[in-house]
Residue frames as qw, qx, qy, qz and C-alpha x, y, z in Angstrom:
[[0.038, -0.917, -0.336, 0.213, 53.36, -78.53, -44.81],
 [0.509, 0.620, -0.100, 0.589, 55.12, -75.61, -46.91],
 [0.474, -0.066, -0.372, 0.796, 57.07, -73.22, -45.15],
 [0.187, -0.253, -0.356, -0.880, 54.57, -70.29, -45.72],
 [0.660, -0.379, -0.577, -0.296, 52.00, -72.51, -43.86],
 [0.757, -0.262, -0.445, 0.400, 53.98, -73.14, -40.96],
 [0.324, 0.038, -0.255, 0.910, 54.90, -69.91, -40.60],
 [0.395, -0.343, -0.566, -0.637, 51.37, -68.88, -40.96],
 [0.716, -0.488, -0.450, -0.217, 50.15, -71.04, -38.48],
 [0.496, -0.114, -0.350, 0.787, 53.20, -69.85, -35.85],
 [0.062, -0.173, 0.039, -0.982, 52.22, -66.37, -36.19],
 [0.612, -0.419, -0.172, -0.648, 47.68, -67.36, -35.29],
 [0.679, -0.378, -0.614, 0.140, 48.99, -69.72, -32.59],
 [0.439, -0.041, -0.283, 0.852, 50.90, -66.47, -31.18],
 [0.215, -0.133, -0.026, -0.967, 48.73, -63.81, -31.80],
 [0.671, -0.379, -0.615, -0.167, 45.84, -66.14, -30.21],
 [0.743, -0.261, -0.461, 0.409, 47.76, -67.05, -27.24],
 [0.245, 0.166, -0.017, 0.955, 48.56, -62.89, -27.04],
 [0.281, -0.416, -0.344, -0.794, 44.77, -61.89, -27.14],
 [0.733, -0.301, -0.598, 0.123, 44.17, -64.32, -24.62],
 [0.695, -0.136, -0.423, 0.565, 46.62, -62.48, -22.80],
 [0.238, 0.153, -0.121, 0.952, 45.98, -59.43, -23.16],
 [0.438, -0.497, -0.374, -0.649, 42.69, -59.60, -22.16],
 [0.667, -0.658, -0.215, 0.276, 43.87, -60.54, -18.35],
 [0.534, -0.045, -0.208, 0.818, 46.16, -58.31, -18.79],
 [0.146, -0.485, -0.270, -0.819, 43.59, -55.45, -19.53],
 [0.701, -0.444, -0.549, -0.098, 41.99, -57.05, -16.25],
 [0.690, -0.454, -0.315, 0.467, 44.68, -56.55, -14.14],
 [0.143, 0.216, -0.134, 0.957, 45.46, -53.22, -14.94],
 [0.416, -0.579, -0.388, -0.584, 41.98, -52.43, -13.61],
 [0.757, -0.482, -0.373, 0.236, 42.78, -54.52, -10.71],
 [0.700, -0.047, -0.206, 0.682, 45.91, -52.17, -10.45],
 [0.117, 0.406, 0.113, 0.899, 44.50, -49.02, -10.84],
 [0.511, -0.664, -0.241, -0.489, 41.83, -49.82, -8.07],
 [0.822, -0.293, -0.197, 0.448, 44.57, -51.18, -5.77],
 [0.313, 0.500, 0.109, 0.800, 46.62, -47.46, -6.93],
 [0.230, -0.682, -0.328, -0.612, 43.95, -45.74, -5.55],
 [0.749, -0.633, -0.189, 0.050, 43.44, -47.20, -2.10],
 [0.850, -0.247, -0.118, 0.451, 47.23, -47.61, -1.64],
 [0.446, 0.009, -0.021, 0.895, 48.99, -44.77, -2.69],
 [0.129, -0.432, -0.064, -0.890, 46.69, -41.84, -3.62],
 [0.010, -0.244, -0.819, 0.520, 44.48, -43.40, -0.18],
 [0.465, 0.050, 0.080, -0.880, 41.39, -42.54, -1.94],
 [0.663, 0.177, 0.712, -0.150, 38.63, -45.11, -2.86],
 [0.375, 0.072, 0.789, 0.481, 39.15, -46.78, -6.08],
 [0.472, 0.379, -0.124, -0.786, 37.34, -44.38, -9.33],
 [0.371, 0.109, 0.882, 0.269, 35.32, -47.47, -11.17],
 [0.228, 0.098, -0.610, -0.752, 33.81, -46.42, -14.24],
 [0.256, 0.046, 0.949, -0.176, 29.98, -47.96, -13.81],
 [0.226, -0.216, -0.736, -0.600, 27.32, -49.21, -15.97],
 [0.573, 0.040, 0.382, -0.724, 23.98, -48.57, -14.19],
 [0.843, -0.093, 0.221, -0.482, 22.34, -51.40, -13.43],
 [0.773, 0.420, -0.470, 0.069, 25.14, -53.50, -14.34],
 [0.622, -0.734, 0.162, 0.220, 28.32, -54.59, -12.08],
 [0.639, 0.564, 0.085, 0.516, 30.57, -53.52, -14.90],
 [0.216, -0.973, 0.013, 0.078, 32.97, -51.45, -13.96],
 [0.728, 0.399, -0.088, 0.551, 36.66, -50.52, -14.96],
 [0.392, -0.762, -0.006, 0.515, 39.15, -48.81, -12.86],
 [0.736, 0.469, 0.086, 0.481, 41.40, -46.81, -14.48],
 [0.209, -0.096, 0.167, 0.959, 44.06, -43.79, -14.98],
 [0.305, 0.753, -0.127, -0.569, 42.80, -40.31, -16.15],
 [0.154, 0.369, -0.755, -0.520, 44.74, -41.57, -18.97],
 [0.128, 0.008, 0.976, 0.175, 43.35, -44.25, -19.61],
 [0.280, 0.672, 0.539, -0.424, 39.63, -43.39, -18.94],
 [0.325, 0.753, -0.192, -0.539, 40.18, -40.09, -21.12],
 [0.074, 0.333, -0.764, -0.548, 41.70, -42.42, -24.34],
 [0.123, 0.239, 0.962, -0.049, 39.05, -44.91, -23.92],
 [0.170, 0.695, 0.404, -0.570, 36.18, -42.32, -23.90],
 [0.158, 0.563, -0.381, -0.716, 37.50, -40.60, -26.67],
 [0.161, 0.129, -0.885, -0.418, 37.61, -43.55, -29.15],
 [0.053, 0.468, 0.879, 0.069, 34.08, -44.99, -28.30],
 [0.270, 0.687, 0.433, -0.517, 32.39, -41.91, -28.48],
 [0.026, 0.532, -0.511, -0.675, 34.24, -40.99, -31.57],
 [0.064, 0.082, 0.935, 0.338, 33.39, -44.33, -32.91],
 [0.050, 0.656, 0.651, -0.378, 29.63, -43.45, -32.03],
 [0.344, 0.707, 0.105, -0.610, 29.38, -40.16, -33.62],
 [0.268, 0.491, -0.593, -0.580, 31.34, -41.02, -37.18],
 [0.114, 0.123, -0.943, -0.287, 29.90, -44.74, -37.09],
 [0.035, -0.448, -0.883, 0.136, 26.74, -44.64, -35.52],
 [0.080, -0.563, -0.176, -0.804, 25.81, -40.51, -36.20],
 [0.537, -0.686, -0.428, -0.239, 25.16, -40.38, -32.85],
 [0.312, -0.699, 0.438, -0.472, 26.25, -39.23, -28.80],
 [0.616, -0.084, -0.773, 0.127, 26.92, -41.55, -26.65],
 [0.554, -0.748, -0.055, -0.361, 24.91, -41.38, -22.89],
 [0.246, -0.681, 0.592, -0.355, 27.16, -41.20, -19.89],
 [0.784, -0.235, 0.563, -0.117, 26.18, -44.85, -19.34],
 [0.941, 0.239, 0.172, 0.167, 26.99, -45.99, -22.68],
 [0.358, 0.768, -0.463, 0.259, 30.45, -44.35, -22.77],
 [0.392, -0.559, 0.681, -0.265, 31.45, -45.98, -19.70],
 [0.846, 0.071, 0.527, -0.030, 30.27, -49.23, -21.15],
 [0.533, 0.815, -0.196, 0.115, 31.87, -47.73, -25.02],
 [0.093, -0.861, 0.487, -0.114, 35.24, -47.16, -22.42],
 [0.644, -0.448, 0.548, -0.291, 35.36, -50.58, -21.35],
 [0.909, 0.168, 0.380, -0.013, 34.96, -52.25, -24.35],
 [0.401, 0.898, -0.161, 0.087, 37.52, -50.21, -25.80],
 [0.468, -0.692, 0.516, -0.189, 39.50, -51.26, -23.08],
 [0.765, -0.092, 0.631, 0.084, 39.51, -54.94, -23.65],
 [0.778, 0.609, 0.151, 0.003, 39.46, -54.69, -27.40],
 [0.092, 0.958, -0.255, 0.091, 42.73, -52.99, -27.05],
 [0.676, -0.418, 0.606, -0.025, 43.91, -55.24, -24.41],
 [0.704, 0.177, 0.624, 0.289, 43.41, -58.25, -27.48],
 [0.665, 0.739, -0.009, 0.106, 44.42, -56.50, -30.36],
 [0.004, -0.884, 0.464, -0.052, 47.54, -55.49, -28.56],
 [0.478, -0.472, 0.731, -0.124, 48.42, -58.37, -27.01],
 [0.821, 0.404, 0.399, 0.064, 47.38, -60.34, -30.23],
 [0.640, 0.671, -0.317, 0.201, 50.18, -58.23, -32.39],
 [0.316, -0.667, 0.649, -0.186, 52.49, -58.46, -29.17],
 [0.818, -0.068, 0.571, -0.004, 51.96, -62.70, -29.58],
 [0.805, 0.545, 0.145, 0.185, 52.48, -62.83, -33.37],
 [0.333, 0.841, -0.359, 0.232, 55.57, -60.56, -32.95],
 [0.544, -0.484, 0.643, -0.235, 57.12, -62.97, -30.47],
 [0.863, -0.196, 0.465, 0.004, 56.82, -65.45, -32.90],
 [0.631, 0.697, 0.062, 0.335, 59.33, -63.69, -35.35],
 [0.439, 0.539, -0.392, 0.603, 61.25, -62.13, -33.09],
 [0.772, -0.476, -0.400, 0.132, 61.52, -63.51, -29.54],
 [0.238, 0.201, -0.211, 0.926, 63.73, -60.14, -28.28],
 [0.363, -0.554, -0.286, -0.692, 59.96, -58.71, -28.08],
 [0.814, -0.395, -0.422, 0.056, 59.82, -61.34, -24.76],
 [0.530, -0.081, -0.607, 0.587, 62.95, -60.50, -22.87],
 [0.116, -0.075, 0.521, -0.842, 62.01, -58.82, -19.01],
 [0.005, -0.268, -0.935, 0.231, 58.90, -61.09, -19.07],
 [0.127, 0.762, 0.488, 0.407, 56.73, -58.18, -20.93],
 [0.160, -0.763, -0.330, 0.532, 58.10, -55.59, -18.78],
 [0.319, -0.106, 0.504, 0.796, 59.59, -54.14, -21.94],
 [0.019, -0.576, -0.757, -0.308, 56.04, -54.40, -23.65],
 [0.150, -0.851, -0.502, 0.026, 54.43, -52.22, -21.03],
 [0.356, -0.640, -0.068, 0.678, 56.81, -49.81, -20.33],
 [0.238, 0.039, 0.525, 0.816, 57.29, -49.33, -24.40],
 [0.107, -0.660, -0.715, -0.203, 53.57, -49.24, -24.64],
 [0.296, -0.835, -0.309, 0.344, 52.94, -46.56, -22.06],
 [0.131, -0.626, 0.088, 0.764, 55.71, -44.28, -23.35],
 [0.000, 0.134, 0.584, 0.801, 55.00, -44.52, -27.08],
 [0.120, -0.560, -0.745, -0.342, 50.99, -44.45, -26.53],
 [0.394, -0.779, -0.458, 0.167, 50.21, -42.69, -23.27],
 [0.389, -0.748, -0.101, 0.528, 52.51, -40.57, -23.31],
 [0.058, -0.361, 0.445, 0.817, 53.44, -39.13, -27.02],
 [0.069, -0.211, -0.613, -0.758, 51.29, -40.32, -29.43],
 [0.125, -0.658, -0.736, 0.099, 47.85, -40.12, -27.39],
 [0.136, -0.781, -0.278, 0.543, 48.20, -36.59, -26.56],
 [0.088, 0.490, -0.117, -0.859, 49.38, -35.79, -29.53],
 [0.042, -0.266, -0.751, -0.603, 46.85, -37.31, -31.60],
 [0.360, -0.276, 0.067, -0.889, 44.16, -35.78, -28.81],
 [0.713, -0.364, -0.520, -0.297, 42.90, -38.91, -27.45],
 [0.624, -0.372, -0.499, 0.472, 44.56, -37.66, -23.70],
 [0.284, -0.937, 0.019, 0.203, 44.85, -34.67, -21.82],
 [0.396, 0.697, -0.479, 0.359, 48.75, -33.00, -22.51],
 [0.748, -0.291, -0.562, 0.200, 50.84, -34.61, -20.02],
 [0.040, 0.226, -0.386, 0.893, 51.63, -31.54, -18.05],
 [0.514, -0.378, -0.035, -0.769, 47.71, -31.83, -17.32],
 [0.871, -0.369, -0.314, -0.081, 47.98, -35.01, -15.60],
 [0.383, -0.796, 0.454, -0.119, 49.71, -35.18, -12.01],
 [0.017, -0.502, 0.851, -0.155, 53.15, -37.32, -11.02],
 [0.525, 0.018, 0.757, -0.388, 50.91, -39.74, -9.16],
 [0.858, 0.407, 0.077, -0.304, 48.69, -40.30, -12.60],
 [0.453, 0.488, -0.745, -0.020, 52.02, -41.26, -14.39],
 [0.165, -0.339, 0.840, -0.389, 52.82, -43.01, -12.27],
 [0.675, 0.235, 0.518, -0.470, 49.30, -44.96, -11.99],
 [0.629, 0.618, -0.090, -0.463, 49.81, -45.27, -15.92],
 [0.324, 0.450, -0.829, 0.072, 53.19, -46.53, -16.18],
 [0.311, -0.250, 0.880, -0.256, 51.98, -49.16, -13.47],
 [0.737, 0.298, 0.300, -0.527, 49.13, -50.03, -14.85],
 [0.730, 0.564, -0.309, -0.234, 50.74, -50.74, -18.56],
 [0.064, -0.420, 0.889, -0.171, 54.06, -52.52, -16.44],
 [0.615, 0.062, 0.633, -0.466, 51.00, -54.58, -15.27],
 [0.592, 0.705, -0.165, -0.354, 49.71, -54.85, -18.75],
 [0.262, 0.667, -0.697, 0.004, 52.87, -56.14, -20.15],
 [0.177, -0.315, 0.875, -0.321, 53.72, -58.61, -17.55],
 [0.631, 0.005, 0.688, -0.359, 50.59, -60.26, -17.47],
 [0.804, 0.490, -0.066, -0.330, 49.92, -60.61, -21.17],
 [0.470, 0.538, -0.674, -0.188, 53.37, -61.97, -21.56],
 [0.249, -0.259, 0.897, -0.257, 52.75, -64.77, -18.59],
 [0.773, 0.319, 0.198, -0.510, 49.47, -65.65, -20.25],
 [0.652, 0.592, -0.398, -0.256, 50.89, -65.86, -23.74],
 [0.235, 0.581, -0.777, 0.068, 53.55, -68.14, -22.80],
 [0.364, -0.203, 0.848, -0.329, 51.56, -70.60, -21.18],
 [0.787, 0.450, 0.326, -0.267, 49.05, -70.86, -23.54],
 [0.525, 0.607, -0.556, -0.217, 51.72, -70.70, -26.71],
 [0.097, -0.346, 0.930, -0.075, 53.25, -73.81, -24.82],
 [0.454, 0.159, 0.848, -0.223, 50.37, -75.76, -25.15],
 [0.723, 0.527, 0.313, -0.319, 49.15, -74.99, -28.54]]
């Protein structure tokens, strides 16, 4: 096998084994953000629901508000159209996960060029994530609120959420990269 190949095939066994991951990781931030709720702000968990469905996503403000943005966007410039209240929440969600595996699919392939990406077990991952996305380039590309407009407690819900994020996509990845 050339070298080219091999490197090739390093980089789709990673960025697999990443998507994988980041799609429970996208999970568990949900889990975390409805766990957030109860525990710290003591209200009852905000899930996002699909009528007539049991779909549902917790989230951040942040998060909600970036998600929302991008599927309705997609919707008006790709479909010429609105999106109804139920299909944004179902638009939000799938934004959600798509994210989850695209992220956590360049997070695998960049782990298998430069294992540094790995060290603190993805907490690096999420914590970079959250401040470069959630917190500079979302707001200032308009897909969040400014962050003065969200409270302490939402950071806070964000950064845990993406820590979450992080962490789980990189225990995924590594268990599945070990076995393919």
């Amino acid at each position: 096998m050339k070298r080219t190949e091999v490197v090739l095939s390093k980089l789709l066994k990673g960025a697999t084994a990443g998507a994988i991951g980041g799609l429970l990781g996208s999970w568990c931030m949900s889990l975390f953000a409805g766990a957030f709720d109860r525990l710290v702000l003591k209200e009852r968990p905000r899930p996002f629901l699909v009528k007539g469905s049991k779909l549902a996503m917790n989230a951040s403000p942040q998060e909600w508000d970036s998600t929302v943005v991008v599927a309705s966007e997609f919707s008006r410039r790709v479909l010429g159209r609105e999106l109804t209240r139920q299909q944004r929440a179902l638009g939000a969600t799938a934004v959600h996960y798509a994210m989850g595996a695209g992220l956590g699919a360049a997070y695998g392939a960049a782990n298998e060029v430069a294992p540094i990406t790995k060290a603190g077990a993805g907490l690096g991952f999420g914590i970079g994530l959250w401040l470069v996305a959630f917190e500079y380039l979302m707001p200032k590309f308009g897909l969040t609120r400014h962050r003065e407009e969200y409270s302490k407690a939402m950071h806070a819900d964000s950064a845990g959420e993406h820590v979450v994020f992080g962490m789980t996509t990189e225990l995924v990845r590594s268990a599945i990269r070990r076995q393919l």
